[in-house]
Each structure stands twice: as structure tokens, then as C-alpha cells.
FITI-31337 format. One record per residue (C-alpha): residue number from 1; x, z negated, y negated. Coordinates in nm, 4 decimals. Last residue first. Layout:
REM FITI-31337
 pos     east       up    north
 NUM        X        Z        Y
...
//
This chain:
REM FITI-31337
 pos     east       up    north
  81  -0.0766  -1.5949   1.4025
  80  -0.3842  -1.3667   1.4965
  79  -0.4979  -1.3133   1.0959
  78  -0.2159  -1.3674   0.9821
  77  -0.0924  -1.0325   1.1505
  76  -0.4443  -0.8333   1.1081
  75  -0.4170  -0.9225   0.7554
  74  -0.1043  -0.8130   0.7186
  73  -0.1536  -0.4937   0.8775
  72  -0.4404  -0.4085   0.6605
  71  -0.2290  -0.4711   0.3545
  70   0.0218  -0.2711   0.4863
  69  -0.2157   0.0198   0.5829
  68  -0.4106   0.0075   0.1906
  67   0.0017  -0.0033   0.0750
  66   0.0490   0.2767   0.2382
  65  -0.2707   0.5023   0.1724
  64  -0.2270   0.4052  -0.2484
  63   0.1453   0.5434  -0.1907
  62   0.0154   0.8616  -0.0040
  61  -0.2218   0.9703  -0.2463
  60  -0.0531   0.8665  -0.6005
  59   0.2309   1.0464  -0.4727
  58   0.0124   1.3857  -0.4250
  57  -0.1515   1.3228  -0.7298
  56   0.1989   1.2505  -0.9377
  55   0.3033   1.5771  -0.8553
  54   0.6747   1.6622  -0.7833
  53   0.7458   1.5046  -0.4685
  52   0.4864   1.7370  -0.2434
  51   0.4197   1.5921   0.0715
  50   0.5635   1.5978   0.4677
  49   0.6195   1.2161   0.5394
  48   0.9043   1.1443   0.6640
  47   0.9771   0.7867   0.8903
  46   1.2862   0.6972   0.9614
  45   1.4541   0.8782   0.7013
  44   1.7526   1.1414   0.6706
  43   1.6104   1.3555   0.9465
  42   1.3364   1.4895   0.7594
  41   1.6203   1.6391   0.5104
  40   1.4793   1.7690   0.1491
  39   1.4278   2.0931  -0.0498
  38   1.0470   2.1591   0.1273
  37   0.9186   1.8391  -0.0151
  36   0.9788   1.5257   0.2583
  35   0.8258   1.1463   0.1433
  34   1.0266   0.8901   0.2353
  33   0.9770   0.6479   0.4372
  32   1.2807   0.4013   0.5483
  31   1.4132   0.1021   0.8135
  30   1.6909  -0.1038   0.6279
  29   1.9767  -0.0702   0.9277
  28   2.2340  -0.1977   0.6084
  27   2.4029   0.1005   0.6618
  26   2.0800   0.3407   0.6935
  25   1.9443   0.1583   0.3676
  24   2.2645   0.2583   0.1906
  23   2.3075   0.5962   0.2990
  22   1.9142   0.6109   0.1818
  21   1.9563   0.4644  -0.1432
  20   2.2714   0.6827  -0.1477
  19   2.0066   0.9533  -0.1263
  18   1.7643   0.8657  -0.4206
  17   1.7408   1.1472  -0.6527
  16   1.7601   1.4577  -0.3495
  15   1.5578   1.2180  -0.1548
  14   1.2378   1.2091  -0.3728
  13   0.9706   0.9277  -0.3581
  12   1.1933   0.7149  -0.0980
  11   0.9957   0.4008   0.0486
  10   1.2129   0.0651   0.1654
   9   1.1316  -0.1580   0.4078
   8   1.1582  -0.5039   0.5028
   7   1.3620  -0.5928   0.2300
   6   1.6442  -0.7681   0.2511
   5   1.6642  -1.1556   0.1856
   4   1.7875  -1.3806  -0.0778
   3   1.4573  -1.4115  -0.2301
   2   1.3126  -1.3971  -0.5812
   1   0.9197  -1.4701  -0.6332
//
């Protein structure tokens, strides 16, 4: 399904590769995660999350926890609507 509108929120895998993503996202007051190796800015993102960018495991990890919380979120919003 295509919309029109922004997206809620946006998650960064590796902020050295994505930072006009970020400039962009701060611009357009986009909130952010990203996910903060030892090379990268906290500051740059809303929300950091301290993890190792270069391993597919550690990505794997934290991704499969977000989207488990979003879902749960959700379903707690619709849910009380």
C-alpha cells in the first residue's frame, strides 16, 4: 500500500552509510534509531542503540526485538481505541 505520508519512524543500521538519511530525517523532524558501533555519533539519533553494525547476528537481534515491541504496541493501541 503507497501513501503520501511520512513515515513514522525511520531505523539507521550504520550512520557513517546513511547520514544524510539522518540530516534528512532531523529536517523533516522524522524521529530516528539507529544503532551506535564505536565509529558513530549517539547524538545524531533520537534514539541509539549501542550494538555492533557489522554482524548480521547482532542486527538480526535488535531488528527482530523492534518490530516484536511495535507489534506489541499496536496491539495494545487498537486494542484500547
Amino acid at each position: 500500500m503507497l501513501t503520501n505520508r511520512l513515515p513514522d519512524i525511520v531505523i539507521v543500521l550504520d550512520q557513517q552509510k546513511e547520514y544524510i538519511a539522518l540530516q534528512e530525517c532531523a529536517i523533516l523532524g522524522i524521529p530516528t534509531i539507529s544503532l551506535v558501533d564505536t565509529n558513530c555519533d549517539p547524538d545524531l539519533a533520537n534514539i541509539s542503540s549501542p550494538a555492533n553494525d557489522d554482524t548480521m547476528t547482532s542486527i538480526q537481534l535488535i531488528l527482530n526485538k523492534l518490530v516484536f515491541a511495535i507489534c506489541e504496541g499496536r496491539s495494545l493501541y487498537i486494542r484500547n481505541r
